[in-house]
N, C-alpha and C positions, 0 to 999 in steps of 0.2 A: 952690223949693229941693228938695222931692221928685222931681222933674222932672228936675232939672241933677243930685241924685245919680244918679238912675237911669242919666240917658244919659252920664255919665260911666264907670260899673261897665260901663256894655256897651262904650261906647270901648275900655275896656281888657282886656275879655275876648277881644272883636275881636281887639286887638293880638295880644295874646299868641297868640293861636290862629294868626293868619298869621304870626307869627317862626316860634314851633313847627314850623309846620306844612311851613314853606320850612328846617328843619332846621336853624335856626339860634337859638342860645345870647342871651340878653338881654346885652348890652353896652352899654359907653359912650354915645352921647347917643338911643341907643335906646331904652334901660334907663330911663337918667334921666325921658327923657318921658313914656313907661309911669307909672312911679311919680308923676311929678307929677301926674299924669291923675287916680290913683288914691287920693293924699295929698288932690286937690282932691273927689271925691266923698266921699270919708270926712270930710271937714269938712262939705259940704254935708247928708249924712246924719247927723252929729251935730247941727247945727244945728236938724234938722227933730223929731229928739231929744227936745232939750233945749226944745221950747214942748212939746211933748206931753205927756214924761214927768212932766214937775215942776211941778206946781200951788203954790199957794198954801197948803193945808192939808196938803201931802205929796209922796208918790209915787205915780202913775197907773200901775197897771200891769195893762192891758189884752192880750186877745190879739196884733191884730193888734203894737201897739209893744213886746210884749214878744218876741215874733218878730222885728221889726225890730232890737232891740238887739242881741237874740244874735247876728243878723247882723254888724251893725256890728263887736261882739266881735271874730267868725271873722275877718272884713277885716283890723282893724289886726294881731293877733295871724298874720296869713298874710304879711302885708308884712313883720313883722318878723323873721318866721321867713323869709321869704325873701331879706334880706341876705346870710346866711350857709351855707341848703341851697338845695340843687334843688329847689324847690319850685310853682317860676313852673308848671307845666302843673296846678299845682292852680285855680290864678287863672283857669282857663278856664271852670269846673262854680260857684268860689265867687262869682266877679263878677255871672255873670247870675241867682244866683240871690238875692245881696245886693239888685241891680235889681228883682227881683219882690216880694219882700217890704216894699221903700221903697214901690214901687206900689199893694200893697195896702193896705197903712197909712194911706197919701193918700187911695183911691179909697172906704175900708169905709165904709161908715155908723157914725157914731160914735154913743155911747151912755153913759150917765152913770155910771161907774164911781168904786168908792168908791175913795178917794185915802187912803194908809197913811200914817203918820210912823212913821222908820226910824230906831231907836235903834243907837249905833257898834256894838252887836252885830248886829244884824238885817243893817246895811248888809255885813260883814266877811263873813256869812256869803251875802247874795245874789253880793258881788265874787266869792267862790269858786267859787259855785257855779257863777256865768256863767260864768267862767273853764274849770271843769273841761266845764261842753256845750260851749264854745266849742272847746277844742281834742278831742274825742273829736267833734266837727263835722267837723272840717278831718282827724281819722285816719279816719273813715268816708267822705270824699272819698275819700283816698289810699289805702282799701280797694278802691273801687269801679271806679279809676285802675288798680289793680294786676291785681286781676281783667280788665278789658278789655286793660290790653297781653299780659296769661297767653295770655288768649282769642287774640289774633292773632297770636302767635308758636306757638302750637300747630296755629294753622290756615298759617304758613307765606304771613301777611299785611303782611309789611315794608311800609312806609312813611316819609316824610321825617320825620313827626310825632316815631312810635317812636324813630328814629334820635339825636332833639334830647332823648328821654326817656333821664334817668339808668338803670344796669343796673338791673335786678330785685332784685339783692340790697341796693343802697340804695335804693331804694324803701321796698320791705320794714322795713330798718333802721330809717329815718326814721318809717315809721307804727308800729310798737311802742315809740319813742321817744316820741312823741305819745298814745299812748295809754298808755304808764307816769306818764307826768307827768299827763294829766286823771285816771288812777287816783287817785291822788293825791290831787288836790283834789276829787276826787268823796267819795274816804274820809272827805275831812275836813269836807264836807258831809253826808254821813251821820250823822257823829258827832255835828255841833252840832245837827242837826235831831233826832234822835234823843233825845241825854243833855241837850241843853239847851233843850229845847223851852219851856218855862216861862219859862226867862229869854230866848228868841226872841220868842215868840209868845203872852204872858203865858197858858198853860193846857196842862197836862200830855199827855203826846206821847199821840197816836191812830194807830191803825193806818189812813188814808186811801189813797186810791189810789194818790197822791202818794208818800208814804213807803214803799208795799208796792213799788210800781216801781220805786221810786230804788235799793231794797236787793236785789231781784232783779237789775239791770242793774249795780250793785256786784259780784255773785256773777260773772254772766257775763264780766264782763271780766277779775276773780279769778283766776276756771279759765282763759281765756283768756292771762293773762300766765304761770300756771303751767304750761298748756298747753305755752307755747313755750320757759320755761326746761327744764321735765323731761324734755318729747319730742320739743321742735324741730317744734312745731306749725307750717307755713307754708301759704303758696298758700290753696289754695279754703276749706279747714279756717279757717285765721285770718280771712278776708273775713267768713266765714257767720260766726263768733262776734262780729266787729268789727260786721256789720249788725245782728246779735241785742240785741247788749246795746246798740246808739243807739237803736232801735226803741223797745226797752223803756224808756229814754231819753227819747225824744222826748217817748211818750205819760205819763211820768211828770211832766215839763215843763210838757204843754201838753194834755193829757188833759182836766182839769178844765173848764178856760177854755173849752177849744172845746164842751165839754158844756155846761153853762152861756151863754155868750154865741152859740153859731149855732146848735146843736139847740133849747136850750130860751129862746133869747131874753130870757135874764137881762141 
């Protein structure tokens, strides 16, 4: 099942990349197939999920399948979002890398991790919080997207690809959309880790890596949305703060874990 998701994500990154690339727009039973492609790996990936993550006495939440979920997250939340934006030239960066992460999950050496039981608060506040990485996931693609088509229109580098990509200024639009709404749920992830830590995690909040990052990377994207209401922050300036505060992100995430289970072989 690891397998069929993977080579399914790359099926459809493929696709999409030769539509693009031959400058033409996802339609009618092109479209459709694409999507079925990719409705059938995000089954296949949930599948592979759902024997991992859910034991008997809880929840497994490991590195490598906790990097898989967040994937799977970005996936269905990119599909959805792609109904109704221009979004398909993201599907080229998120599908192969949804594939590498189902891969490594499959491939790691597995290790006997303690398995948690998630009370309706604990759960409400992991759903958010995946939620708010998942989409400041998918605005730090369409950062990195915005940046490389800057880069070749400033070098006066047209292509069919570009051609098939929406103007810059919805681009743009679309990624500070994505990134007010993970603001959002990021806030409200902050807040329940924060003020309600006790009733999370039954024992009074600590300053850990975890929480010191989350609330720096809260900051960055702060000034960053305040950035472009007050001064019409855009272009390279928004990238660099969009890559800033996922960074800080990421290693807030998964900082721990990867300290823990591949440096110190916990």
């Amino acid at each position: 099942m690891s397998l069929l998701a993977a080579v399914l994500y790359l099926c459809v990154g493929a696709l999409l990349w030769l539509s693009l690339s031959h400058s033409e727009r996802l339609r009618g039973a092109v479209r459709v197939g694409i999507y079925a492609l990719a409705i059938g790996g995000v089954a296949a990936h949930a599948a592979v999920l759902y024997s991992g993550l859910l034991q008997q006495n809880g929840l497994s939440l490991g590195l490598t399948n906790a990097i898989s979920l967040i994937a799977l997250a970005v996936v269905v939340l990119f599909l959805i979002a792609a109904i109704s934006l221009p979004i398909e030239s993201l599907g080229i960066f998120i599908m192969p890398i949804a594939a590498v992460t189902v891969l490594v999950d499959w491939l790691a050496p597995r290790r006997k991790l303690l398995a948690v039981t998630a009370t309706p608060l604990q759960s409400a506040h992991i759903v958010i919080s995946l939620l708010a990485y998942s989409l400041l996931s998918i605005a730090m693609v369409q950062s990195l997207m915005l940046a490389w088509v800057e880069h070749r229109l400033r070098r006066r580098q047209p292509s069919r690809f570009l051609r098939a990509l929406p103007p810059l200024e919805t681009m743009e639009k679309l990624m500070f959309q994505l990134i007010t709404l993970g603001f959002v749920l990021l806030t409200l992830t902050v807040i329940s880790g924060v003020f309600f830590s006790e009733q999370l995690f039954n024992e009074p909040v600590a300053l850990t890596d975890h929480i010191v990052l989350s609330i720096i990377a809260w900051v960055v994207f702060g000034v960053l949305l305040a950035g472009r209401w007050r001064f019409g922050w855009r272009g390279r300036t928004a990238v660099r703060w969009t890559l800033g505060g996922f960074t800080l992100l990421a290693f807030a995430y998964f900082g721990s874990k990867f300290a823990l289970q591949i440096l110190l072989r916990r």
